[in-house]
C-alpha positions as CSV (number, residue, x, y, z in Angstrom):
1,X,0.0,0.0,0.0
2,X,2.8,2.3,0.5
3,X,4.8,1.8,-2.3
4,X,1.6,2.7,-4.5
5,X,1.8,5.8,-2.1
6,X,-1.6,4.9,0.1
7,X,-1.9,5.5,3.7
8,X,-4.6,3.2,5.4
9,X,-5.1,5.6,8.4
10,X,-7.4,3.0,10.6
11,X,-5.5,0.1,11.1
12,X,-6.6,-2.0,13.7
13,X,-7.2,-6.0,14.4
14,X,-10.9,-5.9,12.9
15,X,-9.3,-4.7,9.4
16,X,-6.7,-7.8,8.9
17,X,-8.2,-10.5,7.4
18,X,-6.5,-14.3,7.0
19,X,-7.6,-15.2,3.3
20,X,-7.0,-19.2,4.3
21,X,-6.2,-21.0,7.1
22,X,-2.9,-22.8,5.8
23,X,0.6,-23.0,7.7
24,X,1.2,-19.7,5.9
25,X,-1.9,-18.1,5.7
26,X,-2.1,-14.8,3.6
27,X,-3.5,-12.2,5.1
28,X,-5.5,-9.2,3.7
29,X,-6.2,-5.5,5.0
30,X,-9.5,-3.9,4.3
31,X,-11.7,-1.0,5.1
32,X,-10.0,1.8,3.0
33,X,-12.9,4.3,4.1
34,X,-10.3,6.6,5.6
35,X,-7.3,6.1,3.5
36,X,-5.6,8.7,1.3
37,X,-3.2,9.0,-1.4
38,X,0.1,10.9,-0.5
39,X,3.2,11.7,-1.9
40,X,6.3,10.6,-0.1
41,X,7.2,14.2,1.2
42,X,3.5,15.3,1.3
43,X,1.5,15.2,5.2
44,X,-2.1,15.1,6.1
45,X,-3.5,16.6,9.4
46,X,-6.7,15.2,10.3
47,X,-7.4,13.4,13.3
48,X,-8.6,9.7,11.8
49,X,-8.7,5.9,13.3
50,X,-9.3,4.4,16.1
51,X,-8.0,6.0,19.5
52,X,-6.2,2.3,20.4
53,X,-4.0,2.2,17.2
54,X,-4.4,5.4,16.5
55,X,-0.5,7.0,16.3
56,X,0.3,9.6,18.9
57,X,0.6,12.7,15.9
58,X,-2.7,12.0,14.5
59,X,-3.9,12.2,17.7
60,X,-2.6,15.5,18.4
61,X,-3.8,17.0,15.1
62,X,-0.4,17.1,14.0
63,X,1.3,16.5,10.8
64,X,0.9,12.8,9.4
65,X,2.3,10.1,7.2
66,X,2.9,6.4,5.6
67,X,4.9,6.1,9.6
68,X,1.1,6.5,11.6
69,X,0.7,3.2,9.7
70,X,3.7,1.7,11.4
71,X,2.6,2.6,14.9
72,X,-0.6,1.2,14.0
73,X,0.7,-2.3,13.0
74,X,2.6,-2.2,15.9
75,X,-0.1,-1.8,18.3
76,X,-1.7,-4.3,16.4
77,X,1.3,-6.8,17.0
78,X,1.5,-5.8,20.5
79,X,-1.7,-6.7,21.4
80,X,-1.9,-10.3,19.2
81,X,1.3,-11.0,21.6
82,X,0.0,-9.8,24.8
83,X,-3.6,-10.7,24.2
84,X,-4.3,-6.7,25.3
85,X,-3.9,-3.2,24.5
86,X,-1.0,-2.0,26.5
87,X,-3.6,0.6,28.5
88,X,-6.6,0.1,30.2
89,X,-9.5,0.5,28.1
90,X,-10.5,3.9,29.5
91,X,-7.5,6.0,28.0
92,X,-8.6,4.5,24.5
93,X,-11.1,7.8,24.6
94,X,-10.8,11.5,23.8
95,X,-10.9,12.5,27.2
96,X,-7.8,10.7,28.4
97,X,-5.9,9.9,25.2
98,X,-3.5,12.7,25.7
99,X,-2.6,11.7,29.3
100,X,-1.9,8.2,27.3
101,X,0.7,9.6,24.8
102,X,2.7,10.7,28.3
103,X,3.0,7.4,29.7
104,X,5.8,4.6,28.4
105,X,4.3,1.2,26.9
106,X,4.7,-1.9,29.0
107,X,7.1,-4.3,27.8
108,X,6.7,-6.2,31.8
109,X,5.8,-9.3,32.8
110,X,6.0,-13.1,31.6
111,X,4.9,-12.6,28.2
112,X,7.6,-10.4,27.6
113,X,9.8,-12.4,28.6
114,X,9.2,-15.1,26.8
115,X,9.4,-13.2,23.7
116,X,11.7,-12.9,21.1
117,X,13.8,-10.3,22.3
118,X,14.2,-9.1,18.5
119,X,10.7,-8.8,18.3
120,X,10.3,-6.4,21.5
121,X,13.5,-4.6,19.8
122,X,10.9,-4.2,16.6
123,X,7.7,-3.4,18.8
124,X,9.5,-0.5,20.9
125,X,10.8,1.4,17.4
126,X,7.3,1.0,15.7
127,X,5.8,2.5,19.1
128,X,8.3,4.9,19.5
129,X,7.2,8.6,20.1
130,X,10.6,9.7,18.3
131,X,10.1,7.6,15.3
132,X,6.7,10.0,14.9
């Protein structure tokens, strides 16, 4: 999608779809509703998603591009590890989203630990604030 210069702009878990169910299942992304077509220097600011993968500049009404996508799939991998969002459910809204951005994601606790510690290396630079 980004090659072809498309920015999905509402990833989340309900818009990856597994096409089969083999050993290497592909997988498919839909709902382009809110997706826009951008040039590799060009930005959009408006605030679009949903608040849980939504990526902390688009959040802030701040300049956007192809990276919100990133932070997206990386919330999305985080939680297929963890089973959860890394917040409680109440920060996923407008009210308390900011106070969210503030706070450091979780990489505690046995789950964690058990995983591959190149794969928390790739989780903590797609959720990184500075990579936005």
């Amino acid at each position: 999608m980004h090659r072809v210069g498309l920015v999905h702009r509402d990833l989340k878990l309900m818009n990856v779809f597994m096409v089969d169910t083999s050993a290497m299942p592909r997988v498919k992304i839909g709902d382009l509703g809110l997706s826009c077509k951008l040039k590799n220097d060009e930005t959009i600011i408006k605030k679009a998603g949903t608040y849980a993968f939504m990526a902390p500049e688009v959040i802030l009404n701040q300049p956007a591009d192809f990276k919100s996508d990133v932070w997206s799939l990386g919330m999305i991998l985080y939680t297929i590890i963890a089973s959860r969002l890394p917040f409680a459910s109440d920060f996923y809204t407008e009210s308390k989203v900011k106070q969210m951005l503030k706070m450091d994601i979780p990489f505690e606790g046995s789950v964690w630990e058990q995983t591959n510690p190149d794969c928390v290396d790739l989780l903590r630079g797609m959720l990184s604030h500075d990579q936005c």
